[in-house]
N, C-alpha and C positions, 0 to 999 in steps of 0.2 A: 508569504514572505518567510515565516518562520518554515513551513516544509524543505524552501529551497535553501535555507542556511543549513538546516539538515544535511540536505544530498551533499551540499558542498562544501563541510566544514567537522559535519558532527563523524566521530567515530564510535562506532559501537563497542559495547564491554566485550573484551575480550575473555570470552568464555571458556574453559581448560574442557577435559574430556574423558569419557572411560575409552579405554579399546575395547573393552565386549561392550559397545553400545553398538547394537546393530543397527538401529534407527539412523545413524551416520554413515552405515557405506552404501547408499539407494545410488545408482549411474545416473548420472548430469543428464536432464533433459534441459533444451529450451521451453518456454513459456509456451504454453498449450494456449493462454490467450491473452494476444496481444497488446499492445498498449490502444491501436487505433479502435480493435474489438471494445476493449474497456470503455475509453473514452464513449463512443456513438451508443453502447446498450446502456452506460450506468451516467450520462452525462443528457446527450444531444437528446434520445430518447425520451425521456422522462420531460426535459422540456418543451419538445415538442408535443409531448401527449399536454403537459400544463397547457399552451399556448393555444391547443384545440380545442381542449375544455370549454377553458374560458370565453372562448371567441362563440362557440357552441352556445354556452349558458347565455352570454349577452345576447344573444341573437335571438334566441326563444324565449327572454324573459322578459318580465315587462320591467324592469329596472332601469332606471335609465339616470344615471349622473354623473355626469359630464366632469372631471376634474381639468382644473387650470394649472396650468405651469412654466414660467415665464411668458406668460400672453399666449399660450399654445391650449388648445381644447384638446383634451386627452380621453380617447374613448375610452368608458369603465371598464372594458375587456383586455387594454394594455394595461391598467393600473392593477388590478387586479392580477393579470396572472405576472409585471412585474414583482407584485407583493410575493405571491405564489415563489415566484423563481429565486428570488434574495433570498430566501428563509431555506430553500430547497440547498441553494448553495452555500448558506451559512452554516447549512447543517453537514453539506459533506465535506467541507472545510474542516470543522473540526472531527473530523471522523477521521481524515488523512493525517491530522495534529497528534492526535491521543494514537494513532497506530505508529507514526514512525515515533512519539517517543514511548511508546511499548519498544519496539523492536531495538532502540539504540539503547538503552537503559538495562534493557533482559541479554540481549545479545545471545540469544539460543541459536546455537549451530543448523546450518541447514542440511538436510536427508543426504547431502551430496558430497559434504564438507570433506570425508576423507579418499574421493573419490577425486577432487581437484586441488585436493591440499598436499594428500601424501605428504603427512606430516614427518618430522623426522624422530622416530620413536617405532621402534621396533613392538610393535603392538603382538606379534607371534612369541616373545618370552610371556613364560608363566608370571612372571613379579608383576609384568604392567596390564595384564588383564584386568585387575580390578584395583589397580590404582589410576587414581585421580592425576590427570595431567595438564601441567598448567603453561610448565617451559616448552614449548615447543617451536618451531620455524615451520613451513611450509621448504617443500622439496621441489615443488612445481612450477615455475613461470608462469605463475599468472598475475594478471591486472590487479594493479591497488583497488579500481572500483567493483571486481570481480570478488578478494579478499574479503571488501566490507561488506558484497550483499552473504555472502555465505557466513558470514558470521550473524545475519540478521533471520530474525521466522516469527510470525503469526501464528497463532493459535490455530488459524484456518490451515496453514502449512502442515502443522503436526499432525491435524487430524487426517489428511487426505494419504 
C-alpha cells in the first residue's frame, strides 16, 4: 500500500546538476528487462520452486501433521511452504519499501536525464561547467511520470 502511495503521490527530491557530469548525458534506452520478465523470474519462480520443495519434502518424508483450519485438514506441504511463501513476500515487500524510499528521498538523476530533459542552461559556457545547478526547467515535452522516473536511480542504476 505504501509503494503504491509512492508511485501515485510521492515526488522525488529534486536533484540540481554539474554540466561536466558525463554520467548524465548516457541515450535513453528502454528497459532491457521487463516488468513481466521481472515479475515470473524474481516473483512466480522462486514460489514455485518453494511449492515443489515442499510438496517433494512432504512426500519423501516421514513427517506427517495434518494442520486444522476452520474444520478443513490442511496437508503439512501447504502449511509449510504457505509459511515459506509469506516470509518470502514479506521479505520482498520490504525490499521494494526501503528502495523506493531510497530513490524518492536521494533523487539521483538518471544516466539519461540530459538526454530527455534538455534542460535549459546552456551547459557549453565556460561559468556553468562546474557550477552546481539547481534552477532549472526541462526544454523537452515530456510526461510528468517520465520526469519523476529520471529524477529517481538505484545504486544498481549507477553502477551499470
Amino acid at each position: 500500500m505504501t509503494v503504491l502511495m509512492f508511485y501515485l503521490f510521492g515526488k522525488p527530491y529534486k536533484r540540481g546538476f554539474f554540466c561536466n557530469d558525463e554520467s548524465l548525458y548516457h541515450p535513453f534506452h528502454d528497459s532491457t528487462v521487463t516488468s513481466v520478465m521481472l515479475y515470473v523470474i524474481g516473483l512466480l519462480l522462486p514460489i514455485c520452486t518453494m511449492l515443489a520443495g515442499e510438496y517433494l519434502y512432504a512426500r519423501y518424508s516421514n513427517a506427517d501433521s495434518t494442520k486444522i483450519l476452520f474444520g478443513y485438514n490442511i496437508p503439512p506441504w501447504i502449511w509449510n511452504a504457505y509459511e515459506k511463501i509469506g516470509i518470502f513476500g514479506f521479505g520482498a515487500a520490504i525490499t521494494v519499501l526501503f528502495t523506493d524510499i531510497a530513490k524518492y528521498t536521494i533523487g539521483r538523476l538518471r544516466p539519461h536525464f540530459m538526454t530527455l530533459c534538455e534542460p535549459n542552461i546552456n551547459c557549453s559556457l565556460i561559468e556553468n561547467q562546474h557550477k552546481y545547478i539547481e534552477n532549472y526547467s526541462c526544454t523537452q515535452n515530456i510526461s510528468k511520470s517520465l520526469l519523476k522516473e529520471i529524477r529517481k536511480i538505484t545504486e544498481e542504476k549507477k553502477k551499470s
